[in-house]
C-alpha positions in Angstrom: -71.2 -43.0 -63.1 -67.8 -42.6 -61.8 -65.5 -39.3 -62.0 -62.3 -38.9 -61.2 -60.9 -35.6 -58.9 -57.3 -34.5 -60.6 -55.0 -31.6 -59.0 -52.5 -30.0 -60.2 -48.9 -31.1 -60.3 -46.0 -32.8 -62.2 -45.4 -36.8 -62.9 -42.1 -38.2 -62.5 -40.1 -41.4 -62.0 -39.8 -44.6 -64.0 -42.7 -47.1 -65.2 -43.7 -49.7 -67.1 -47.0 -49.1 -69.2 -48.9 -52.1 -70.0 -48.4 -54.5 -72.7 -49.8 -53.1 -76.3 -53.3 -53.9 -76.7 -52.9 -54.5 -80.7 -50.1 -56.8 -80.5 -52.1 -58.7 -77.4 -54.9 -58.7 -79.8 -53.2 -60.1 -82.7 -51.0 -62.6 -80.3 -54.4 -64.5 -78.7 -56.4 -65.1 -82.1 -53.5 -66.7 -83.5 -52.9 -68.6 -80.4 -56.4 -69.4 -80.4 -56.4 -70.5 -84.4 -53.0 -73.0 -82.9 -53.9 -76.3 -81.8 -51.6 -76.7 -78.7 -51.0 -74.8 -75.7 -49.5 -71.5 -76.1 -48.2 -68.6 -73.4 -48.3 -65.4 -74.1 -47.1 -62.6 -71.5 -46.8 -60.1 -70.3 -51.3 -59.5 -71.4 -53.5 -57.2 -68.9 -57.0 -57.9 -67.8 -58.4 -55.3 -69.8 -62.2 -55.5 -71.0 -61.0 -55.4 -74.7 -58.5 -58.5 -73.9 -61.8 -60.4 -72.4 -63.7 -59.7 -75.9 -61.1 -61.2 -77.7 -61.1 -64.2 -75.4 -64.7 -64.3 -75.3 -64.6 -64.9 -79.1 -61.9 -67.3 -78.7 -64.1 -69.7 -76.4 -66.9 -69.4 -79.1 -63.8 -70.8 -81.5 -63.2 -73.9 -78.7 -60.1 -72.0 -76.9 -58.9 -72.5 -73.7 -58.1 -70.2 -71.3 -55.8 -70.5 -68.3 -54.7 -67.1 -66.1 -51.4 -67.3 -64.2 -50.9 -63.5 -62.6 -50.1 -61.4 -66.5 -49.6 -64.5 -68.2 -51.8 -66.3 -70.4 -51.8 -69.9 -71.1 -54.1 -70.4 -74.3 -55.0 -73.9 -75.6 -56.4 -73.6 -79.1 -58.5 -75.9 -81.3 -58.3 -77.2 -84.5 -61.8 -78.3 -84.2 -64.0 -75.6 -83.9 -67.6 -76.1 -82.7 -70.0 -75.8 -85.5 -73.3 -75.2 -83.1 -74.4 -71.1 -83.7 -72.5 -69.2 -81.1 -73.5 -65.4 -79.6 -70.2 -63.3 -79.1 -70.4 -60.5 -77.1 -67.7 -58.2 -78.0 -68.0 -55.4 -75.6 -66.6 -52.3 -76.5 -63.7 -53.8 -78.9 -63.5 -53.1 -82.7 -60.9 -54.9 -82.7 -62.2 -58.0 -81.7 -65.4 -57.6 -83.4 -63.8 -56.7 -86.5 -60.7 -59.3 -86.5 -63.4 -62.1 -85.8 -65.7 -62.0 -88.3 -63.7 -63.1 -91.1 -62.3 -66.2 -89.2 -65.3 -67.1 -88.2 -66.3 -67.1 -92.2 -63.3 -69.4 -92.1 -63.9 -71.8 -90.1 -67.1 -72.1 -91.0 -68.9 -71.2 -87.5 -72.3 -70.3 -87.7 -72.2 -66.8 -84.9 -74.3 -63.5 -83.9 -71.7 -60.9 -82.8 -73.1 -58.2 -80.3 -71.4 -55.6 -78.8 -72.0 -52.5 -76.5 -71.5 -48.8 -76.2 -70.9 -47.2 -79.0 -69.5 -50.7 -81.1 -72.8 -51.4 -82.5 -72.7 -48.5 -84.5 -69.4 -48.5 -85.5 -69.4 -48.7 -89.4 -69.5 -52.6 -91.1 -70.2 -51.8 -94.2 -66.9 -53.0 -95.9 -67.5 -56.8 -94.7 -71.0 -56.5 -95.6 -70.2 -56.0 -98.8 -67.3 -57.7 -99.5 -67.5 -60.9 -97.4 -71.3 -62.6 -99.3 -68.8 -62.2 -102.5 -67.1 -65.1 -101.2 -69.8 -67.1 -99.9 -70.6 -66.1 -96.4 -74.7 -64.5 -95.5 -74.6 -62.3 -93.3 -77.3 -60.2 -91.7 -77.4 -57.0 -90.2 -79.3 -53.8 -90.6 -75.6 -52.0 -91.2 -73.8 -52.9 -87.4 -74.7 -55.2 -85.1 -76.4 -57.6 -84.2 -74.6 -59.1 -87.0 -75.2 -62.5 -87.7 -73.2 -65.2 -90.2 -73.5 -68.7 -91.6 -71.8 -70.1 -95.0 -67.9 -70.7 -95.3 -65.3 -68.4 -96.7 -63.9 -69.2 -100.2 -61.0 -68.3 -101.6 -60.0 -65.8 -104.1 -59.3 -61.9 -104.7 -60.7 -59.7 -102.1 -60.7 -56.0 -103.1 -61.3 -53.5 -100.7 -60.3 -49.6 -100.3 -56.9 -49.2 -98.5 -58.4 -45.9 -96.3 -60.9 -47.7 -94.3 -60.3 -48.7 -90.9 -57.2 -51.2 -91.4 -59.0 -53.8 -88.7 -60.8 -54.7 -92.1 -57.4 -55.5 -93.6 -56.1 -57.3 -90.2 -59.2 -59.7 -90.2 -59.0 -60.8 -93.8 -55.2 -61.7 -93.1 -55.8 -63.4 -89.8 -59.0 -65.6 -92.3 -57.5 -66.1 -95.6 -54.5 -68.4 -94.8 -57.6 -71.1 -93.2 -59.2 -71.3 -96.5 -58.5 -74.5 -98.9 -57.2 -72.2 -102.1 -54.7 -69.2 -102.0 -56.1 -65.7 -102.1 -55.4 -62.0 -102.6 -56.1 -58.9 -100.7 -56.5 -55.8 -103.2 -56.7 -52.7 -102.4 -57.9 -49.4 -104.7 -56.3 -46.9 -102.9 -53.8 -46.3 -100.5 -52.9 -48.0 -97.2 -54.0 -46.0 -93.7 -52.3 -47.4 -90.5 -50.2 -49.9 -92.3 -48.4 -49.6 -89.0 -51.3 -51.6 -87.4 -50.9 -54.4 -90.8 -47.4 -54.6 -90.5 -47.5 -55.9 -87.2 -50.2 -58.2 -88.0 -47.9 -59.7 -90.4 -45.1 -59.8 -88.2 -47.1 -61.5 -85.0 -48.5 -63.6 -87.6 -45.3 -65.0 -88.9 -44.1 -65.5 -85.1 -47.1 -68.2 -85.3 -46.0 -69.8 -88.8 -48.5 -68.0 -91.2 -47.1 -65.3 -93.5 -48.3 -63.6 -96.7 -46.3 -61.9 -99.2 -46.4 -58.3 -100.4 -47.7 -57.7 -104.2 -48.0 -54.0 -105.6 -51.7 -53.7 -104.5 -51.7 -56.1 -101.6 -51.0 -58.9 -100.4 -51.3 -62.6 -101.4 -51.8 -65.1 -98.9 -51.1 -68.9 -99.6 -54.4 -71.0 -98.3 -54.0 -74.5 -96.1 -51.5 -72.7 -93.3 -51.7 -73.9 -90.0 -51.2 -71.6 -86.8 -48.8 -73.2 -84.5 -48.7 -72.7 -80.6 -46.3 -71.1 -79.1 -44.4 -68.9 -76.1 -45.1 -65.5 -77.1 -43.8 -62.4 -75.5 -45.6 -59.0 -75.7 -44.0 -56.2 -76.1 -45.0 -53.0 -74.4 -47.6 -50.1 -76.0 -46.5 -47.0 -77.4 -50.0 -45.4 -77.6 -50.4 -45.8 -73.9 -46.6 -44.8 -73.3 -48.1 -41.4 -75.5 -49.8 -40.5 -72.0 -46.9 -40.7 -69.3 -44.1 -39.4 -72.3 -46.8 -35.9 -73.1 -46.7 -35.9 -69.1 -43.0 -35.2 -68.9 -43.2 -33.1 -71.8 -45.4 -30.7 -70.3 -43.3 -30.4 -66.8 -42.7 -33.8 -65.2 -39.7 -35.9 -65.7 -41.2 -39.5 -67.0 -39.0 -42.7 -67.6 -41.0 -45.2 -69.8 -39.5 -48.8 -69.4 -39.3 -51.4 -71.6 -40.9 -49.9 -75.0 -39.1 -51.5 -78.1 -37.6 -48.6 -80.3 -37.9 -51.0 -83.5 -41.6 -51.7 -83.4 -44.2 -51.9 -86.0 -46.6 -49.8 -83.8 -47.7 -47.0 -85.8 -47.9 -44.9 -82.6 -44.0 -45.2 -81.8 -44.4 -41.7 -83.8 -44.9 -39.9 -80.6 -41.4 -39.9 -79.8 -40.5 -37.8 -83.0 -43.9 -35.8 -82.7 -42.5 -35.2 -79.0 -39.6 -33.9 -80.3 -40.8 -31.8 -82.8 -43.2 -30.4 -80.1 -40.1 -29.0 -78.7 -40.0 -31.7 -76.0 -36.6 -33.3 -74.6 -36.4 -36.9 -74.8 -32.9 -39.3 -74.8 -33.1 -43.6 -74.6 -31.2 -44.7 -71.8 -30.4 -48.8 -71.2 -33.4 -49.1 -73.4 -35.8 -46.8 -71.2 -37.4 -43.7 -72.9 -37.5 -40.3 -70.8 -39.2 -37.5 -71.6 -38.6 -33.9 -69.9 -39.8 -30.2 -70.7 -38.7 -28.5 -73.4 -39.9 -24.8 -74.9 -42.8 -26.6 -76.8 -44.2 -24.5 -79.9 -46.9 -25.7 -82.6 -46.5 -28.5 -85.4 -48.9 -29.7 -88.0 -50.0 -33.3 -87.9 -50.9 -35.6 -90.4 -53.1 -38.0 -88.3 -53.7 -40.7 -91.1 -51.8 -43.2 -90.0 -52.0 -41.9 -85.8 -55.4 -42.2 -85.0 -55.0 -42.9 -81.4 -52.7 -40.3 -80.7 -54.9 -37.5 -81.2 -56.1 -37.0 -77.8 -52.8 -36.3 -76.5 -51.3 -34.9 -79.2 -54.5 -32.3 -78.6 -53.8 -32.0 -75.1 -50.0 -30.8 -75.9 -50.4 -29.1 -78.4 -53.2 -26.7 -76.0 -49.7 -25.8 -74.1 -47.5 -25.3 -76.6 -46.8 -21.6 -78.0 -48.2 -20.9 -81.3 -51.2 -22.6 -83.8 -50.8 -26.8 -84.1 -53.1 -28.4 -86.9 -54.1 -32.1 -86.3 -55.8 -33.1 -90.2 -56.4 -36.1 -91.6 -58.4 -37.3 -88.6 -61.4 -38.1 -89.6 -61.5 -41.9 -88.3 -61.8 -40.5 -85.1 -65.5 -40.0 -85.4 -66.1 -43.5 -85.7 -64.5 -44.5 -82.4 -65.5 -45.3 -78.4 -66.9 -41.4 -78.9 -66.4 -38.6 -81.4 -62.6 -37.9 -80.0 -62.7 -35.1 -82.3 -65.6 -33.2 -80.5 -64.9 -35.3 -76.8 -61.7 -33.3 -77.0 -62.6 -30.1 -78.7 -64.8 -30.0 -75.8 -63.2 -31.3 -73.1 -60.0 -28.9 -73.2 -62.0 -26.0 -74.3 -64.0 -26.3 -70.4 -60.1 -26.0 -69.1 -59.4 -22.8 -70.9 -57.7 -24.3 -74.3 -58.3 -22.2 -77.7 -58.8 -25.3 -79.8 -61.3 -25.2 -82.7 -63.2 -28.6 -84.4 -62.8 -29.0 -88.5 -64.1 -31.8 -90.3 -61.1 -34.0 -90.3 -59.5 -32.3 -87.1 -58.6 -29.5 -84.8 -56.8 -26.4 -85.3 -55.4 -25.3 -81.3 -53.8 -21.8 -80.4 -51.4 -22.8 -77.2 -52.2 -21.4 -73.9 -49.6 -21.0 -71.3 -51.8 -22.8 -68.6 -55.4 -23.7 -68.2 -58.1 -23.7 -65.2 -59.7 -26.1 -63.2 -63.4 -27.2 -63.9 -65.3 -30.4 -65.7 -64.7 -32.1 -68.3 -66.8 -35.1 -69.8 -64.9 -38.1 -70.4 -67.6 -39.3 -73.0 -67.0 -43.3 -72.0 -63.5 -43.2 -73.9 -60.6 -44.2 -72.4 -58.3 -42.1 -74.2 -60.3 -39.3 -73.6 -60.0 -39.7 -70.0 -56.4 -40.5 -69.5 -56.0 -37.4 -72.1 -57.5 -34.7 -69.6 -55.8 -36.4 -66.7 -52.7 -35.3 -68.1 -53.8 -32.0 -68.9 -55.2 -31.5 -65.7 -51.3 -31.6 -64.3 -51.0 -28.1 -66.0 -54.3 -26.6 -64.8 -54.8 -23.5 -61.9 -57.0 -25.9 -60.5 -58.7 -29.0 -59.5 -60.0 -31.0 -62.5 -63.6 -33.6 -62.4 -63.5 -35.5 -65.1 -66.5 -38.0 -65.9 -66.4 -41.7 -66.8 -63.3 -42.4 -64.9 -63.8 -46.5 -65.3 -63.7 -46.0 -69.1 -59.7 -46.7 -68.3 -60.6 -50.3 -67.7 -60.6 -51.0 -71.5 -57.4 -50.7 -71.7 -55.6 -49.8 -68.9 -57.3 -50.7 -65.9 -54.6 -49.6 -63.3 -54.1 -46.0 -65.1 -54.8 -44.3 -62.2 -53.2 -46.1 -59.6 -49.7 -45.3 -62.0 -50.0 -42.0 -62.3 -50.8 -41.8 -58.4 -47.4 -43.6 -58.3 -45.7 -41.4 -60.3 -46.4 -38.3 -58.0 -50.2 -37.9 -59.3 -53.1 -36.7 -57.2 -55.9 -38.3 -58.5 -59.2 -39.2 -56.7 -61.6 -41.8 -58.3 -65.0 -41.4 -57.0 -67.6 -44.2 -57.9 -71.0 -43.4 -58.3 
């Protein structure tokens, strides 16, 4: 097991975080789906990117690395032998997948590791053998498929995990009829939907809006092309709450119209207290007298853990609600951060659906577990910067998810971080 050694100290200077998972995620499948050679850049060499193009092989892809850039030859033949997928650690992949394999008809056992094979798959389970695809599982994985996809009206709550949502849109427009996505109650993360729609469209597949939904026309073809993608505002959350809380951070390169649900840090930022100003299209962030907020999490999942992390330095209560989900991730970020910043000194206390957290003006060195989450980790690496104290925090390689060279930036940015292996 590796841990990672933090000191105390500030982060400042300018850098480029990497490129947003979700929109690399969304940009490969449909480059995949494309017959043709398409090239996508900036993408990292993150575990959760191999998933996807694990999966994507299964489909018949082709992969080609040049440095960040991908050149991605997909198939509009797909192999029709039963395929294993491994999925790793991604619910993204696994749950994007599913469906199109049910589309193109590929007979596949998906398998995954961590804490994936217990992540909740209940919605496909019993949505998907409605329109003619088997599939068996004892409630996660392994899951295993065969049948085709058919056409028609798929209805499925709107507050489950909007992956569900993202895989029926990425399926639907490969079947031979048109079909509808329904939904009985209200979107969650439609942040994460809206830029499935809008990659999507970059490709030549849309679907159009309906009061409940969505309809999506049948017989659409994927079409390759160069595809540039743009940078992640959930990881920028990390170096921006570092500036906040004393450093003087630059993020370069993040695009101020996105569809990422998680651009809301800069306002949550601001509200924080926090001073931040856009610069030749940089973002910087710098101290500001921080005080408490309440935080409707709903459609922010990922920013929890450092949302948690300032809101344990600013003055007064903050209430993170609505935040449930976060049970049901790479750990239980809920209790992995309750207990995390509560071993450096924070007042923070665990609900159901969140955290209520009285600030603290500093907090003290010690341990911290890193529970095998990567946003957990790169979380108490920046709260570390404010401790008394050196800071161990465990599973330091769970950053290679999704950003493999986190470390190595915030060393660069005036950091003192030591990753011990082992």
């Amino acid at each position: 097991m590796s841990r990672v050694i933090l000191h105390p100290g500030a982060l400042r200077g300018r850098r480029f975080v990497p490129p947003s998972k979700s929109a690399a995620h969304r940009a490969l499948l449909c480059a995949g789906l494309a017959a043709g050679e398409s090239t996508l850049s900036p993408i990292d060499h993150s575990a959760d990117m191999e998933a996807t193009l694990r999966v994507l092989a299964a489909f018949g892809a082709k992969a080609r690395w040049e440095e960040s850039t991908l050149h991605l030859t997909g198939t509009a033949a797909t192999p029709q032998d039963p395929a294993t997928i491994d999925c790793g650690e991604s619910g993204s992949t696994l749950r994007f997948c599913i469906p199109v394999a049910g589309a193109l008809g590929l007979p596949a056992t998906f398998t995954g590791r961590g804490r994936l094979p217990q992540r909740p798959l209940n919605t496909y389970l019993d949505l998907l053998p409605q329109h003619g695809l088997l599939c068996e599982s004892t409630g996660g994985l392994p899951l295993s498929i065969r049948g085709s996809l058919e056409p028609g009206v798929y209805t499925l709550a709107g507050d489950v995990s909007s992956q569900f949502i993202t895989g029926l849109l990425f399926a639907l427009p490969l079947l031979a009829g048109d079909s509808e996505i329904y939904l009985t109650t209200p979107l969650q993360s439609a942040g994460y939907v809206a830029m499935t729609r809008r990659v999507q469209s970059a490709f030549g597949v849309v679907s159009t809006p309906t009061a409940r939904g969505w309809r999506v026309p049948g017989r659409q073809t994927y079409r390759a092309r160069a595809f540039s993608v743009e940078r992640d505002w959930s990881q920028a959350a990390f170096l921006l709450a570092a500036g906040a809380l004393g450093g003087d951070v630059t993020v370069l390169g993040l695009d101020p119209d996105t569809a990422q649900g998680d651009r809301a840090i800069e306002p949550l930022l601001r509200e924080f207290g926090a001073a931040l100003s856009w610069e030749d299209g940089a973002l910087t962030a710098r101290p500001g007298p921080l005080h408490g907020i309440d935080i409707d999490a709903g459609q922010i999942p990922d920013l929890v853990p450092i949302l948690a992390v300032v809101a344990a330095l600013a003055k007064g209560r903050t209430r993170i609600y609505h935040a449930e989900r976060l049970r049901i991730k790479e750990s239980d970020r809920l209790t992995a951060m309750r207990a995390g910043l509560a071993a450096l000194g924070a007042q923070i206390e665990e609900r159901p659906d969140g955290l209520v957290i009285e600030g603290v003006s500093g907090l003290h060195g010690g341990q911290a577990a890193g529970y095998n989450d990567h946003r957990v980790v790169m979380a108490l690496a920046i709260a570390a910067l404010r401790a008394d104290g050196p800071v161990t925090v465990t599973d330091a390689e769970a950053v290679r998810k999704s950003w493999p060279s986190f470390f190595e930036d915030y060393n660069a940015l005036g950091g003192n971080a030591d990753v011990l292996m082992g």
